[in-house]
N, C-alpha and C positions, 0 to 999 in steps of 0.2 A: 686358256680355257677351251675344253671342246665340244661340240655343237651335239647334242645328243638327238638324236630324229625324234621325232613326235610319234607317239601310239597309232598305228592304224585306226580308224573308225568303224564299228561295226555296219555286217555290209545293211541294206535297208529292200523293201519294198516284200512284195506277197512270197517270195520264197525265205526270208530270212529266218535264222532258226529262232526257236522261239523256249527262252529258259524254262523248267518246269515250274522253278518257284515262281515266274512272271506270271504268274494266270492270266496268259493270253495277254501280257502288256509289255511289249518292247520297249517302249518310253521311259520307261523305269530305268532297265539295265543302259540305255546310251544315256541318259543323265548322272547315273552312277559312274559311270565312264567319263562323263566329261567334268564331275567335279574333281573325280583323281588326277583329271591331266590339268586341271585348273591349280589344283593345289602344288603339282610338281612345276608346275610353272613359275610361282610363285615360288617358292622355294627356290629354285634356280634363281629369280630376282635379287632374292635376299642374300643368296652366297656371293653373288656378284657385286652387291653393291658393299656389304662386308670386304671384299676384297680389296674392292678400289679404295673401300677408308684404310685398310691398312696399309696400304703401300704408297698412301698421301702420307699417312704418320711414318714411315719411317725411309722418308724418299724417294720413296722407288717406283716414283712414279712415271709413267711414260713419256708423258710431255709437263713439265709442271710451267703453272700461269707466270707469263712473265711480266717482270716489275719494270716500274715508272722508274727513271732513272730520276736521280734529287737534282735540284738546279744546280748544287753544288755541295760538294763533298763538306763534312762535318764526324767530331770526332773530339776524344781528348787530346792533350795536349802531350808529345813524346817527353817520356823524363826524361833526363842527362846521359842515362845510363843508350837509351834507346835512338834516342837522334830522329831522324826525319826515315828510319825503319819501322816505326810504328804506324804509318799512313798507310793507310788500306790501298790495295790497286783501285784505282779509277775507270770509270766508264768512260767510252770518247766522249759522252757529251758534258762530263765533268771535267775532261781536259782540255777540253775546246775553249771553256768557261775561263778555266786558268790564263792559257793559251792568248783569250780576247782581252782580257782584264788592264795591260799593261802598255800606256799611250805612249812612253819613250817621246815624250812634248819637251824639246830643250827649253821651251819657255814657261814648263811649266813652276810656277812659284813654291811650290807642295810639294818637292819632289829633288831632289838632292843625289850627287853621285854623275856620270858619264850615263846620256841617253844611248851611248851605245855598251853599256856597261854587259855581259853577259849574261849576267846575273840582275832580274830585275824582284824586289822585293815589293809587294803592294800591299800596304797596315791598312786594316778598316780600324777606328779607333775614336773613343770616345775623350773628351778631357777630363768627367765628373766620372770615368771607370780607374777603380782601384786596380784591377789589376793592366790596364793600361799604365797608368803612373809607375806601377811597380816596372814594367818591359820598360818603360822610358827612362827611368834611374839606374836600371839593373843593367838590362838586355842591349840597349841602346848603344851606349858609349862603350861596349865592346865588339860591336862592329863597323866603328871608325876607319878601323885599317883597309877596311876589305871596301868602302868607299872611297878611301883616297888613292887607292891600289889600282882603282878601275875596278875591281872584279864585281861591284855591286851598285847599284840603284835602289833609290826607297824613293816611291811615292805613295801618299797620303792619302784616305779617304775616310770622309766622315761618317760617321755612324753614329748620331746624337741622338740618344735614347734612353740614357741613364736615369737622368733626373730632368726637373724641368728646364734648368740655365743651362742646361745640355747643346740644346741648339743653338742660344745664343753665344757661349763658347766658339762653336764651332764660326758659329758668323765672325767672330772677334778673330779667328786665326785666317779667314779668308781676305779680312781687310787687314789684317797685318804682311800677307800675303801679297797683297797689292802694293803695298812698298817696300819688295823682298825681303820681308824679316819674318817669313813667317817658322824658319826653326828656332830664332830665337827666342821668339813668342813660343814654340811648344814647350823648349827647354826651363824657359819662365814658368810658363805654367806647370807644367808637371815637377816643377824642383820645389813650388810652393806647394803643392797638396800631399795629403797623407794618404801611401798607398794600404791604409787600412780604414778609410773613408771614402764619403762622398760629397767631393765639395760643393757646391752651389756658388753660381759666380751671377755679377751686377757688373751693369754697364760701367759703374765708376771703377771695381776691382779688377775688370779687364781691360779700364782704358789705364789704370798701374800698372797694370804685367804689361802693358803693349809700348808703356813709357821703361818701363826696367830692361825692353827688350831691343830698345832704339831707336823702336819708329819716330821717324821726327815730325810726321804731320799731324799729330794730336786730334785735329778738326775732320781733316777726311778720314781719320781713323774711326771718327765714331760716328761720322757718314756712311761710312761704308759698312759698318758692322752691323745696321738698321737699314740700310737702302732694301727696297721689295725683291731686289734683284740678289740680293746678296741671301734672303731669308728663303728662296723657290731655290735657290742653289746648293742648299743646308737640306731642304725639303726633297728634292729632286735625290740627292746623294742616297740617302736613307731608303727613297724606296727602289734604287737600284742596286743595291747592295741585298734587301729582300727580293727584290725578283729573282738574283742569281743566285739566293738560299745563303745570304750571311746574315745572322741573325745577332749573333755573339760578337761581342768585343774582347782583346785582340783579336783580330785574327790573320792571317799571313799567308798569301800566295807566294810563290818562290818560285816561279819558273812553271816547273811541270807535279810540285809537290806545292803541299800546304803545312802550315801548323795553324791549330785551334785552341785560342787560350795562350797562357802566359809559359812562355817557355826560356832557359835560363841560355845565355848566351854561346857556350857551348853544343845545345843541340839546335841552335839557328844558325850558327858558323857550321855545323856537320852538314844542312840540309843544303847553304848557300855550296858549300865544298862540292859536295854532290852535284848540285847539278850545274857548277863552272866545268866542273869536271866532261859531261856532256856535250 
């Protein structure tokens, strides 16, 4: 846009000319004068600011306001057709997120596969989510191979949210955990529920699944599934999982990519491919 100069000012004092229709009154014609340059002023405002809205509507604008990056990437879930190419690119502080998420803890009880495994897989996951149970029956035991290959790593993390035995659930796989059986205990658990439901679980139907699953301490088992230490660790999970923006169950870090939501074992073998590949 360009700058247009402002009207001169009529000149002023005892020589100035004086209009005939003014009868002797100069004040007249420089207020008429300056409500023209008033109004062309205004007008010029108005073109301007007209301007600036159209070129916010239709991008072009010169600096547009920048965004808050999310704690963490979020999205549907890739079909079969699509693979882990449906993931939108990432912000570095969404990939930093990914990046930090993976403790490669050889002692960790929740966490299965080679801590030096390439590929580290990290499930946020409920036991009372249907489409959890569905990834753990369907998803699950087709990528066996790629864990006993070396090529991948899965570690666990609660996100007990679903319903209200939700978190107690999760306390039952942490003290199953404590006397490393806690895949068996997932395996139990999600082979008994219907991944078209939501089931609600009791201290006695989880000290079953924790007996169907081998634990052999019974006692500390349901010590531990109630200890205060055991329920701030359930507690603690959950709101680390919100802080870095996981809100949804399943969901899957994979390295330097994600999936969100329940995806069939072919496009989690494509995304784990992808980035061994790397």
């Amino acid at each position: 846009m360009t700058h247009s100069p402002e009207p001169t000012a009529a000149p002023t004092g005892p020589n100035a000319p004086i209009s005939p229709a003014s009868d002797g009154a100069p004040p007249v014609r420089r207020n008429n004068q300056a409500v023209v340059i008033l109004l062309i002023i205004i007008a010029l405002l108005l073109a301007t600011i007209a301007g600036i809205l159209i070129l916010r509507s239709t991008g072009g604008s010169a600096s547009a306001p920048s965004a808050t990056a999310e704690a963490t990437p979020s999205g549907p879930a890739p079909s079969p057709a699509q693979g882990a190419a449906a993931v939108p690119s990432l912000s570095p502080e969404q990939l930093q997120i990914l990046r930090n998420e993976p403790k490669r803890d050889p002692n960790d009880a929740r966490a299965k596969g080679s801590a030096d495994a390439p590929v580290v897989m990290t499930i946020f996951s409920d036991f009372a989510c249907p489409y959890c149970t569905k990834f753990a029956q369907e998803t699950g035991p087709g990528l066996q191979d790629l864990i006993d290959n070396g090529t991948l790593r899965i570690e666990w993390r609660d996100l007990a949210q679903i319903t209200a035995s939700s978190p107690l659930a999760a306390q039952a796989g942490i003290a199953a955990g404590n006397q490393g059986r806690f895949w068996e205990f997932h395996d139990a658990v999600y082979a008994a529920a219907d991944p078209t439901g939501h089931p609600e679980y009791t201290q006695d139907s989880l000290t079953a699944l924790a007996q169907s699953a081998g634990v052999q301490d019974i006692e500390r088992f349901k010590a531990d599934m109630t200890a205060d230490a055991t329920v701030l660790s359930v507690t603690q999970a959950k709101d680390h999982a919100y802080e870095i923006g996981v809100t949804g169950t399943p969901f899957l870090m994979i390295n330097d990519t994600y999936i969100s939501g329940f995806a069939p074992a072919d496009a989690v073998r494509a995304a784990i491919t992808e980035q061994a590949a790397k």
